[in-house]
Each structure stands twice: as C-alpha cells, then as structure tokens.
C-alpha positions as CSV (number, residue, x, y, z in Angstrom):
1,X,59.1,-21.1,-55.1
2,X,59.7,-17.9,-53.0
3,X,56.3,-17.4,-50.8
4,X,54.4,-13.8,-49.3
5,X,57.3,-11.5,-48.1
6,X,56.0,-10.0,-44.6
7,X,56.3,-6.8,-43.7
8,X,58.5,-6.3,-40.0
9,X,55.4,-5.2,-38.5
10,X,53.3,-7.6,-40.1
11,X,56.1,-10.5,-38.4
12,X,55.7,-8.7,-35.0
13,X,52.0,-8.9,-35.3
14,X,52.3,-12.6,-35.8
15,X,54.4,-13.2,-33.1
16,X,52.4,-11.5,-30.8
17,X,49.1,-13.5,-31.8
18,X,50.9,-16.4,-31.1
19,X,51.8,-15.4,-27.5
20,X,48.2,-13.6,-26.4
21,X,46.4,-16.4,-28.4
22,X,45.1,-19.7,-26.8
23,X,46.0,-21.4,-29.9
24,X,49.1,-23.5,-30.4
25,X,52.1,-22.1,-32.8
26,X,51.1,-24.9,-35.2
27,X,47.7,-23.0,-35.9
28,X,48.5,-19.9,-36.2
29,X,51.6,-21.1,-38.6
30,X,49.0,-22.4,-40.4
31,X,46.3,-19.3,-40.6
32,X,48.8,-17.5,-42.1
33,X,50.4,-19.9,-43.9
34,X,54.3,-20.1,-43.1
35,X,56.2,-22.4,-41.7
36,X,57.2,-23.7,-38.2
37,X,60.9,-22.8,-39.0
38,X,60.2,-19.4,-40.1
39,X,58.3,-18.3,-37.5
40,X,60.6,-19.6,-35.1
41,X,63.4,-17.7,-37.0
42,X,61.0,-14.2,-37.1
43,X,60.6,-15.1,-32.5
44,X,64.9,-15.4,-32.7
45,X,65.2,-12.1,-34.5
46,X,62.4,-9.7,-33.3
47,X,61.7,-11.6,-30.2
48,X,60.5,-9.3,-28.0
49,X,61.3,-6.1,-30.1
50,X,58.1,-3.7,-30.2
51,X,57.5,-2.2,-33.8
52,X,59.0,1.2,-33.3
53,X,62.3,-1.0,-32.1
54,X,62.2,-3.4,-34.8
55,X,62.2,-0.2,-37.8
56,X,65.2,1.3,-35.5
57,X,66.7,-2.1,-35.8
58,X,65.9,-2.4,-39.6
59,X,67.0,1.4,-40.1
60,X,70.6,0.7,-38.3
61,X,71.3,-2.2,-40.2
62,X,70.7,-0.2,-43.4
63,X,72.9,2.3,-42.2
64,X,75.6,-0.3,-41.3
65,X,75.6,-2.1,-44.2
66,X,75.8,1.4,-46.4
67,X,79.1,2.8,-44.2
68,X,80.8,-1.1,-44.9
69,X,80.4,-0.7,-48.8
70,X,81.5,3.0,-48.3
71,X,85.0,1.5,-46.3
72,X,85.3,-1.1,-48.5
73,X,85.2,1.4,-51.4
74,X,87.8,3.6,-49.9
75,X,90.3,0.4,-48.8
76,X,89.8,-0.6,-52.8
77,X,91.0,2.9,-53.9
78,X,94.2,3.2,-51.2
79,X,95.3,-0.4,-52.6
80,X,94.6,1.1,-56.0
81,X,96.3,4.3,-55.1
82,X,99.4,1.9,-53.6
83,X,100.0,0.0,-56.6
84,X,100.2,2.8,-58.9
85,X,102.5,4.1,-56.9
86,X,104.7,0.8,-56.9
87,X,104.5,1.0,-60.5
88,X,106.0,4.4,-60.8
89,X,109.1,3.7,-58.7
C-alpha cells in the first residue's frame, strides 16, 4: 500500500525540522509518519538543497528526461530510415 506522496518542499521542510529540532530522527519520522529509510533517502537526495534549488533540480531533470525520449525517438527513426533503405537495394 502506496503512503502520502510529499511534495519537494514539503521533504525539505522535514529535513530541516529534523536538523533545528532537539528531537531525535526517530520522532520526527514518527510525527509525520514515514519511515527511517525514507527520510534518510529524501537527506541523500536534497541534503542540503534549499527549495528554490531543489525545483531547479526537479525542473532539470524534467528537462533531461524530455531531450532523452526526444534522442531516442530520432535514433528509432535513422535505424528505421536505414533499414528501408537496405530493403530497397
């Protein structure tokens, strides 16, 4: 069963209780109900981004992932392209 999904600022927020708080990771894990390993995973990935650097972050990797598909689509149509040409001769 797939829990809350966080926002990026809502992870940074969390994070960042964590490290002002006197509280231990455990407790505020707890408060906000996830889990030791995913809030260990959020400190690994937006460690010690701020939130305007963390929607850059999330905004590049949109961007990357959108030229990939775009290459892989033109790769697909040269090997298309190459084989109908094989074909012909």
């Amino acid at each position: 069963m797939k829990g809350k999904r966080h926002t990026t600022e809502q992870k940074i927020r969390i994070l960042r209780e964590a490290e002002l708080s006197d509280t231990t990771i455990l407790d505020v894990c707890r408060s906000h109900q996830i889990s030791e390993q995913t809030f260990h995973r959020w400190k690994r990935e937006f460690g010690m981004l701020e939130v305007d650097q963390a929607k850059q972050l999330k905004e590049l990797k949109r961007e990357n992932g959108r030229l990939k598909r775009m290459l892989a689509d033109e790769m697909l149509g040269k090997e298309l392209l190459k084989e109908a040409l094989e074909k012909k001769l």
